[in-house]
Every structure is written in structure tokens, then in C-alpha cells.
N, C-alpha and C positions, 0 to 999 in steps of 0.2 A: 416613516421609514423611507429615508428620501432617494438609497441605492439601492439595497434588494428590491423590498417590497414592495415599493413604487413600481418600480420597471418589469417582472418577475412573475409575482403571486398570481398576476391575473393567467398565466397560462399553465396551471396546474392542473392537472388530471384529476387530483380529488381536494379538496380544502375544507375545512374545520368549521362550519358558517359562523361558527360564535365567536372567531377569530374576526368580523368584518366589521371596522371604524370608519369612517370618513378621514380622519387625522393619521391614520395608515394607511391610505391610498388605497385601499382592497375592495376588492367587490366580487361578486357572487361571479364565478369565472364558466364558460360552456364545458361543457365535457366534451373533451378528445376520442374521439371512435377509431383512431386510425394513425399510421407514421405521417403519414400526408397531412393532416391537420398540425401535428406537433411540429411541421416542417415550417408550415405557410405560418406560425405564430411568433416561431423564434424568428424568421428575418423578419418580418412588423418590431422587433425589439434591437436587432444586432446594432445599428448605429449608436444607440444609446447603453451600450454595454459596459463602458469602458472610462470612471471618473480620474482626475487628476490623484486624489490621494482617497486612501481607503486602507481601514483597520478594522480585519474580522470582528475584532472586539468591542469595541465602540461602534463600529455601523451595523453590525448583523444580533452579537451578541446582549450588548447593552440595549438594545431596541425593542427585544423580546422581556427583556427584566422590565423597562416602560409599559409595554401592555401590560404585560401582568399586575404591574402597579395600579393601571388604571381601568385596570376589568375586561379588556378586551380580549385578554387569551384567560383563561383560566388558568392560574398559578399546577402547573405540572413537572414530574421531575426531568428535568435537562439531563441530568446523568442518573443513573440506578441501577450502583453496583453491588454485586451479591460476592461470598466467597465461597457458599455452596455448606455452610458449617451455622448457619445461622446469623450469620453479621451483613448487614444489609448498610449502603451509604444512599441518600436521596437526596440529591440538590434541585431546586427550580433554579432557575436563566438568575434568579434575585439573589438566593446563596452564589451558585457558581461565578457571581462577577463579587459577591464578598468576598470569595475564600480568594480569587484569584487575583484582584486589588494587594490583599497583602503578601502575598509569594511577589507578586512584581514589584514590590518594594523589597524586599528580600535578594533579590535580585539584583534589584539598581544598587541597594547603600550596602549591605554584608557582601556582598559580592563583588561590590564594587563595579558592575556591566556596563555600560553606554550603548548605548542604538549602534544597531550594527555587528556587535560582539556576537563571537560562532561560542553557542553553547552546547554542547554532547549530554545528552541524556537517554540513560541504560535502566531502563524499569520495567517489572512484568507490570500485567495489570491490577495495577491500585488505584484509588482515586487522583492520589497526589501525580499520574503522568497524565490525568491528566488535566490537570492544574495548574502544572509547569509548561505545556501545550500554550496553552489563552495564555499565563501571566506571560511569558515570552516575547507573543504579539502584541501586549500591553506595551510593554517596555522596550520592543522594537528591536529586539534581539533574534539573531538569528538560530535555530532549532535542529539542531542535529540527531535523531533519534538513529538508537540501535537496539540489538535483538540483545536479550541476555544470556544467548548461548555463543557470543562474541571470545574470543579468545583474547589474550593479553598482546599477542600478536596482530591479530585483528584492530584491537583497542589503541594500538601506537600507533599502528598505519593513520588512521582517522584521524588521530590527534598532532600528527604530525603532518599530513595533506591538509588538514581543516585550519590549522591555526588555531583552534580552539581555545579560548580564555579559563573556560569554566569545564567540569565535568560532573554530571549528578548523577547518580547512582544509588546500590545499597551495601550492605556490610556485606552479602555474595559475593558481589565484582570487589569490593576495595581491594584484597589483598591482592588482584589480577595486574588492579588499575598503580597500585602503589611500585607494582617492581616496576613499572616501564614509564612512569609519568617524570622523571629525572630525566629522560631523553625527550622527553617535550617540553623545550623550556617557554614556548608561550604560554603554557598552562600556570595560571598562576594561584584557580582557587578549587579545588573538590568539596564536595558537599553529599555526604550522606543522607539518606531520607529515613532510615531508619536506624535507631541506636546511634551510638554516638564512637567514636572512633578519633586517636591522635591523629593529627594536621590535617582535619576534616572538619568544615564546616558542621553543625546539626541543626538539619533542616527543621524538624519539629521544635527545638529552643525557639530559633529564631521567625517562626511562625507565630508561635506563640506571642512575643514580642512587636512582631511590626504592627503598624499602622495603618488598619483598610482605607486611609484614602490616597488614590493615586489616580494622578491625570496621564491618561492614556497618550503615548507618544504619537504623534501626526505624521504616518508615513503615507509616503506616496505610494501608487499602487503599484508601480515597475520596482519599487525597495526588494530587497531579496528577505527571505518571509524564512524560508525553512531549506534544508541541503540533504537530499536525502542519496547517499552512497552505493549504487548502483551493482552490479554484479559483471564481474569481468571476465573478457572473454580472450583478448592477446594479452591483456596487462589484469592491471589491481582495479578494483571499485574504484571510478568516477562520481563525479561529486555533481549528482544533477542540480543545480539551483532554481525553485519555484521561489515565484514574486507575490508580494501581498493579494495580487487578483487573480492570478492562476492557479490557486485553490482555491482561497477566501469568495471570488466569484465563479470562476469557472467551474466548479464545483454544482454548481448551484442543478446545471440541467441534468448532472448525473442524480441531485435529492429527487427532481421533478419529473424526471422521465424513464429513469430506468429504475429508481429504489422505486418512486411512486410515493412519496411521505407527505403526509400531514403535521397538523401540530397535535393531533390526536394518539399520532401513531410512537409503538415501540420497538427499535429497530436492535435486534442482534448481531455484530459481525465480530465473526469469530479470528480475526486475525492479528498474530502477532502484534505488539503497538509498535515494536522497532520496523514495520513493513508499513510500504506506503500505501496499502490498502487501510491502515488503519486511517490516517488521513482522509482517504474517500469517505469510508462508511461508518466511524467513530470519532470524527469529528465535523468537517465541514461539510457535508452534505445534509445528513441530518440536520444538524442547526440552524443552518440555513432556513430550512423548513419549519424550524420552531419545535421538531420532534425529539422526542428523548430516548437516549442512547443506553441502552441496556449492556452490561459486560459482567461478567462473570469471572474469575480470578484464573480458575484450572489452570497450571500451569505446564499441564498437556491436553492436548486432546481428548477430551476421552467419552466415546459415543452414547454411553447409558449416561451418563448425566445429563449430555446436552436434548435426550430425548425426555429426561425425566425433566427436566428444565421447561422445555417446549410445554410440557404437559399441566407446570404447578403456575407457570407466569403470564403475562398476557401480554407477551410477545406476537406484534403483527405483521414483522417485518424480519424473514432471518437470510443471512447473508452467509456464504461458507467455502472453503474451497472444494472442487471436485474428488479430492481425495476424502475430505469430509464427508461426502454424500457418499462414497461408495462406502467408508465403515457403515454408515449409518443405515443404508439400505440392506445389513448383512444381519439387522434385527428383527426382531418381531413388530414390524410396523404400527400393526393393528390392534395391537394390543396396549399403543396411549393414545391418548387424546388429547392432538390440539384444536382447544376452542377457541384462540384468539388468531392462530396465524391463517394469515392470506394471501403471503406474497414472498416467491423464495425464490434468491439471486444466489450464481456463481460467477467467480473470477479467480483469476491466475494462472489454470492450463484450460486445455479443453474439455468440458464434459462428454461421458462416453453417453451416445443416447439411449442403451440398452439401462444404464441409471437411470436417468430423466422417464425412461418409461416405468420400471419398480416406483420410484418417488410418487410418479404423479396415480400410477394404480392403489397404491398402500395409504396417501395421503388425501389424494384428490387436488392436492397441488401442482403446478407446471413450478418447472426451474426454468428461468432468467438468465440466458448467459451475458454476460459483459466482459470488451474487451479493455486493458487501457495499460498504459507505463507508467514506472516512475514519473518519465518526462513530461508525458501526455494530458492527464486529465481521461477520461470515459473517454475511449475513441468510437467503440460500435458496441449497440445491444439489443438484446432481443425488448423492446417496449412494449409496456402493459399496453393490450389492445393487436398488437403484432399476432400474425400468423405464426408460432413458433416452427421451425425448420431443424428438427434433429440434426444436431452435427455444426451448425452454422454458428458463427459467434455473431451474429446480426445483423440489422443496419448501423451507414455510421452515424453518427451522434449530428442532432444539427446543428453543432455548433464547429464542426468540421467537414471539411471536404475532403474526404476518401478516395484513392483511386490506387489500380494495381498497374505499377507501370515498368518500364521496361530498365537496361543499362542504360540508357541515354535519355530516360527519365520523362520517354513519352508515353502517356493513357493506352493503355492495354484493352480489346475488346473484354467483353465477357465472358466467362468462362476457360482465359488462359492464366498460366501459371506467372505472376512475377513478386516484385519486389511492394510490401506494402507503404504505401505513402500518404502522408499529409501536407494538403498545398500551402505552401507559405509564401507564395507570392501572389497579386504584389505587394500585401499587408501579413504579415508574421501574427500569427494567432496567439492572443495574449494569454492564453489558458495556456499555452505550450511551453515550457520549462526555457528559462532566460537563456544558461547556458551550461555546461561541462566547466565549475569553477575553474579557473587557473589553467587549462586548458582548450587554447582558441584551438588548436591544431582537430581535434575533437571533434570539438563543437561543428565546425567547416565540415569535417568526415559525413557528419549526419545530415546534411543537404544532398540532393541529389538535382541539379537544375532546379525548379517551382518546389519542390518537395521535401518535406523532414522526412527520413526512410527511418521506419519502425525498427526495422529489423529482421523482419519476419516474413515471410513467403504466404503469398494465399490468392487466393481467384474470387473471383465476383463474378455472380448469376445473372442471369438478364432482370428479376426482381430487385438488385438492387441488395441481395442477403450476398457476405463475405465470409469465406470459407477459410480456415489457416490450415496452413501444411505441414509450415514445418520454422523453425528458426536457421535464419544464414550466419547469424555471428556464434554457432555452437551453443547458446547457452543451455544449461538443463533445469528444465522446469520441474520439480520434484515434492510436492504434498505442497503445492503453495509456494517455496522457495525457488528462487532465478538463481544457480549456480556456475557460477564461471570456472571452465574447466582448468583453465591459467592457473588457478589459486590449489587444487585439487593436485596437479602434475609440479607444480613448485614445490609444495608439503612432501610429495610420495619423493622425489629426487633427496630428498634431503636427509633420507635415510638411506645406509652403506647399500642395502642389497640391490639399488635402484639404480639402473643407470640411464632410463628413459622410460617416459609413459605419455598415457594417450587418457583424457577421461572426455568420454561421451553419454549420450542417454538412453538409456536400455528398457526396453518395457517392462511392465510390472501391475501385475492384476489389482493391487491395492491403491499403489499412490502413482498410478499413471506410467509414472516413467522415474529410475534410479538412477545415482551416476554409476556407470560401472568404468574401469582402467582397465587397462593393456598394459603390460609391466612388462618391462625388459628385464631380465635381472643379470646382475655383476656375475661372472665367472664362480668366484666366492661363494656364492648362495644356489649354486643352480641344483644342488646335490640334496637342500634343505627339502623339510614336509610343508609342502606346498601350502596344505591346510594350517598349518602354524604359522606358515609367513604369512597366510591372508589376514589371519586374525592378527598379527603383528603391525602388518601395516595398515589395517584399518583405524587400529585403535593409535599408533600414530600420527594418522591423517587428523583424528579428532581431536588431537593434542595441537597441533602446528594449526590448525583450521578454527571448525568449528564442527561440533557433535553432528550438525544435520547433514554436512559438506560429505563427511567422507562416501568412499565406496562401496557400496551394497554387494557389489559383484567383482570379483577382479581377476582378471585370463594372465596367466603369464605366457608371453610370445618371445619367439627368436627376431623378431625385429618386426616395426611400425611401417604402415604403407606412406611414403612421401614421394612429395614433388621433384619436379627437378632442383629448382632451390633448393629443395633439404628441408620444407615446411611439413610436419603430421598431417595428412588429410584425413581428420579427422571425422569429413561427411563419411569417407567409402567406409571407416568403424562404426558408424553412426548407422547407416543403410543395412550394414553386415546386420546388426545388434534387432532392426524393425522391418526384414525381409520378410518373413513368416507372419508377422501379424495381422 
């Protein structure tokens, strides 16, 4: 394994011993006690980080089906998905590059794709996404994933900022995808994955038919790999673009240092596949490590399964967001038992630590926080062997330099409030998202002198742990979802009784924090029941939007606080809304 595992495996926290070849450059690796050790290991490696060309597939993927061919890992499932109803899928690394050989041929010749081609795929969790995930990077095609609670609204935007060739989907979206796909005329092929439908490809026909062998496309590692559409904050979802090695490898210290995976291990992350958490922890981290990736179908959340789940499987690894752990702490803990798990991560807002104290009482488990972006790759976390620090989202990751710095983009001592950053000079971190497609003006915005700015507001301790405060670009972090208030106050305008609004993030004992609006309303409607028009334009918003998008809470006002410009200051609703808590 001449790019991971060569360079890599030796600084793993915990490893598999029956995983060790001479011919896979492995060997029996120290254990880590400490952040300071994981620190002093990865620069001994960072030089040699970074090859000319690389494909997840072929170098990390297919490498793992070779051991197994030749006895050095023991043939275990890569993937092992349940649907909760009794139907179970299990692939080892040796099916998963069979099944996925022929989808990339499926790809290439029915589909007619070339390297490079933007392809949109809209799938809950089945196996087939992720199937179309690897054949993708087989075939050098670029990966666009979305949620399936996208609207047809939603659905064009993408398709008409992305360029898209392709669209894959199921017989849910088609009727969504079919009114609005005549205004994207790059679109030239749709492809159902389920049932079969007119001017749709069917993905299962022509599975059935193709041909498992296919020679894996030879991309370079800067190639753009996957696009994943971001949540807006003055405008529409930006189109962050990651390259073959800023997840494919950068990926790798988020498997090794903060999941903490083996090839032994079973890892559950319960997030959306259209989020790009599912990328971290349902794809390339895991695999990386050679672990197998456990998923579940549920196509909501729903907290007595996923504890009866914990209880029937031997899951060692579960991943979730913080609104997750608070359902889940609102149960009778103690009354299942996990015998397999060990090790339990969050990401996407912040965990409250009064949770993380229930969990770790009821379970005997600590939570893991992790912080990271779309763009970013793992920026800071709490790592196995860390002093954990209620409240804190970690240290940062060593594969970045962290600092909290100022408007003029110089190093803030500790413990003051500024702008979070990552140094990009004088070499550009290649884990770090290439760019804002189609948008250099963007792309520039997110520099600040030496610095990629997050986004986000927080301080740093004299140890060295980062604390977040708060977000500067408005967005709302809401059960897992980054909601841009732009797309929320665009929807609510567009109905008569609205003549301005405001959506910010309001607290909420369940999922953290909800959007709630500020509604002006039109002369016309002021006379209306208040409580009819909320439920009016909620159920609106979820129409123009997306079901998760709309408003939980919504105030009608005589008028919004702005600038002198005329700009919504949206912080002083924001501060209004998390004064008291």
C-alpha cells in the first residue's frame, strides 16, 4: 500500500495486529498517550503527504480487497447495511470494488460520462449510494450529493449552477426532478435506481448487464473528486469543491485520530448521506482504516431503534449529531446494553455538557466532540487519550494550524474573542476545499491575510482547547443542518402577506437551536389570526424550501432593526432571541 498505508498506519492509536504484512509496509505501531505524541508523529509524516496522482479507489480501496485476497486482513464487511425490517446487505472491500466496477461502467457507456462530468445524486440510505460514491471515483466523475428532502426548487438551482450532465435519483424525486429538468438543458441523462420510469434510465436493468471489469481512471490528486453545496448566508448554496486528496487522504487523520478505527472496528454515523458528514464518517475515513461502515435505512431519526440497534449489533464505533444525543438521553438508558460500543463522537453544532454528563453517567461512555466544514476536512477534536473539557470543541487537528485572529488577521492571545482561522500561507493545506466552483470573488472573501476564515467566532485557552461562540455569516445550525437565512426570508417574501423578514437562530431544548422569522406583514393581512398565518407560512416555506428549512417559531413585527445602509442586523435578533439562556 504504497500511499496510505506506507506512510500512515504506523501512527495509529489502535491497529488490528493480524492486519501486519511486510508487503503492506505495516508494523506493529506505539501507542499514543497523549495530543503531544499524535502532534510530534504526524509532522515525522507531513512532507511525504501529498502524491502526484491518487484515486480513493484504486489506492486505498482496491488495496484492502488485495489483503484480503492474500490473508492479511481477514475478509470482513466494508459495508453492512440493515433496513431494520429484517433485510440485511454485507459487502467485503472484494464485493464492494465488484459491485462498483460495474455501476462505473454504467456510468461511462449508458450514461455516456467522461472524467470530469458533474454528476447529482439524491438517495436516502441504500446500498446503491453508496455504490455510485466509489464507481464515481472509478470513473473520474465528479459527485454531487443531495438530501432527499430537496425541493424541485432546490433541485434546479444545483442543476443549473452545477452544470450537471447526469442526475440519479429514485421514483420519490422523479416527478420533482422531471417538472424542472427542461430548464437545465446540460442535463442530458436521468437515471432511476429504483423501478423504472419513461425518459429514465434503470439503474437496476443496466446493472444487471454491464460488465465488472473496468480500469480505474488515473487522476491526479488536485482533480476535483466531489462538490458538495454549501448553505447560504447573503445569497444561494455555494459549491465547495474537494480534490481527489482532501478527502481521499486528508481524511485519513480524522479515521486515525479522532473516530480512532481499526480494521476490526464497526463504525455507525448516523448522518444524512446528501451531508458532508457522511463523506467524513461513511465513507472515507473509515475505509481508509480498513473498517466497516455500518448504516441503517431509518429514514428519520428515530431514538428507540437506534438504542435497540446499539443493543442487537456490534457496533464500536457510533457517531451522531448533538440533537441526537439529547433525544436519546431522554430514555431509559439503563435499561439496554451496549456490549460492543466504545467510542462515541459528535459533530455539527455544539454539544450541551449537561448531555455529555447524562451519556457518559447512563453509558459509561464519554462523547467526542469534532469540529470541521464542508470546506475543511476535521479542523479540531476532542482525541482519544485528551483530557475531555465540557463545552470545548478541542484541539486542532494536526494536520492544521489553528489560530483565533483578529480584522487584520493577526494571532489573538488566549482567551480573547475573534474570528476562527486556518493558516494557508505560505503552502495552501491540500485537505482544504480547492475552491467556491465558478465563483473566484468567494473563494478571495474566505482569505483573510495567512488565513482560510471559518466563519465562526471562538477563543482559545492557554491549553491549547478552542471554545466556539457563535457564527459571523448568520447561519443556523439546526438538528445537524447549516441553514442559510437568505433561502428562508427569499421563500417567506414570496408569499402576498410578507413584506420583509428576518430568519435567525433561536434556542430550543431539543435540537439546540431553530430558525425562527421576524415577519413584517403587508397592511392586507395585519387584521388575519396570527396563528393561521403561522401555520400558513410555515407550511409554505416547506413548499418553496425544504421541510427541515422552514420556521419553528415566527414573531410578526412592525418593522426589522437595520443599518444605515438598509442592511437587517440580523446579530441584534439573534442576541434578542439567546439573551436569557
Amino acid at each position: 500500500m504504497t500511499i496510505l498505508l506506507k506512510h500512515f498506519t504506523h501512527i495509529t492509536p489502535r491497529i488490528c495486529s493480524r492486519f501486519i504484512s511486510k508487503s503492506h509496509h505495516l508494523y506493529v505501531p506505539q501507542n499514543f498517550s497523549d495530543y503531544e505524541d499524535i502532534q510530534r508523529n504526524y509532522e515525522d509524516i507531513r512532507r511525504n503527504y501529498k502524491p502526484e496522482h491518487f484515486n480513493f479507489a484504486s489506492d486505498v480501496l482496491d488495496k484492502w480487497t488485495t489483503a484480503e485476497r492474500d490473508g492479511s486482513k481477514k475478509p470482513s464487511p466494508a459495508l453492512w447495511w440493515i433496513n431494520g425490517e429484517g433485510k440485511e446487505v454485507k459487502w467485503s472491500f472484494d464485493e464492494l470494488g465488484f459491485h462498483s466496477r460495474k455501476v462505473a461502467n454504467v456510468l461511462s457507456d449508458a450514461c455516456d460520462l467522461k472524467p470530469g462530468d458533474r454528476v447529482i445524486v439524491i438517495l436516502p440510505r441504500i446500498p446503491e449510494w453508496w455504490l455510485l460514491n466509489v464507481a464515481c471515483i472509478r470513473a473520474g466523475l465528479v459527485l454531487i450529493p443531495g438530501i432527499t428532502q430537496l425541493t424541485a426548487k432546490d433541485i434546479l438551482h444545483r442543476l443549473q449552477k452545477s452544470e450537471a450532465k447526469c442526475i440519479i435519483s429514485s421514483q420519490e424525486l422523479a416527478p420533482a426532478i422531471d417538472s424542472i429538468s427542461n430548464q437545465a438543458p446540460l442535463l442530458k441523462t436521468k437515471m432511476t435506481v429504483t423501478g423504472k420510469r419513461e425518459g429514465w434510465l434503470s439503474y437496476q436493468e443496466l446493472y444487471k448487464a454491464a460488465d465488472d471489469n473496468h480500469t480505474c481512471v488515473r487522476t491526479k490528486s488536485t482533480d476535483p473528486m466531489n462538490i458538495y453545496f454549501t448553505s447560504g448566508t447573503t445569497g444561494f448554496p455555494k459549491m465547495a469543491e474537494q480534490s481527489h486528496c482532501s478527502f481521499g487522504i486528508g481524511l485519513t487523520l480524522c479515521g486515525k485520530y479522532w473516530l480512532d478505527l481499526t480494521p476490526s472496528d464497526v463504525l455507525w454515523n448516523t448522518s444524512d448521506p446528501g451531508w458532508v458528514k457522511s463523506a467524513y464518517s461513511s465513507i472515507f475515513s473509515p475505509w481508509i482504516q480498513g473498517s466497516c461502515v455500518f448504516a441503517h435505512y431509518m429514514p428519520r431519526f428515530d431514538p428507540s431503534k437506534v438504542l435497540e440497534t446499539l443493543s442487537k449489533y456490534p457496533v464500536t464505533v457510533f457517531c451522531a449529531a448533538p440533537t441526537s444525543y439529547r433525544m436519546l438521553v431522554l430514555y431509559d438508558l439503563r435499561s439496554y446494553k451496549f456490549k460492543s460500543l466504545q467510542h462515541c463522537l459528535s459533530g455539527g453544532e455544539p454539544m450541551n455538557p449537561q448531555v455529555m454528563e447524562q451519556w457518559k453517567e447512563n453509558t459509561g461512555l464519554d462523547i467526542y466532540e469534532g469540529y470541521g466544514q464542508t470546506e475543511t476536512v476535521l479542523i479540531c477534536g476532542m482525541f482519544k487519550g485528551m483530557k475531555i473539557k465540557p463545552g470545548s470543541m478541542g484541539k486542532a487537528a494536526p494536520n492544521y494550524d489553528i489560530q483565533i485572529i483578529d480584522p487584520d488577521g493577526n494571532i489573538l492571545p488566549p482567551n480573547q474573542e475573534g474570528d476562527i482561522g486556518i493558516r494557508i500561507a505560505p503552502e495552501r493545506p491540500f485537505y482544504l476545499f480547492s475552491q467556491y466552483t465558478g465563483d473566484p470573488e468567494k473563494t478571495a472573501a474566505s482569505q483573510r491575510g495567512d488565513f482560510y476564515l471559518t466563519g465562526d467566532r471562538g477563543t482559545k485557552d492557554e491549553d491549547g482547547y478552542f471554545w466556539f461562540l457563535g457564527r459571523s455569516d448568520d447561519i443556523i445550525s439546526s438538528s445537524g443542518y447549516r441553514i442559510g437565512p437568505f433561502e428562508i426570508e427569499s421563500a417567506l417574501i414570496e408569499h402576498p402577506a410578507v413584506i420583509e423578514s428576518a430568519a435567525v437562530s433561536s434556542p430550543d431544548p431539543i435540537r439546540g437551536e431553530v430558525v425562527k422569522a421576524f415577519v413584517v406583514l403587508s397592511p392586507t393581512y395585519t387584521g388575519h389570526d396570527k396563528e393561521a398565518l403561522t401555520k400558513e407560512l410555515q407550511e409554505h416555506v416547506k413548499k418553496v424550501t425544504a421541510p427541515y428549512k422552514y420556521p419553528r417559531k415566527i414573531e410578526f413585527v412592525e418593522e426589522l432593526p437595520k443599518t444605515v445602509s438598509g442592511k437587517i442586523r440580523r446579530n441584534e435578533l439573534r442576541n434578542r432571541e439567546w439573551r436569557n439562556v
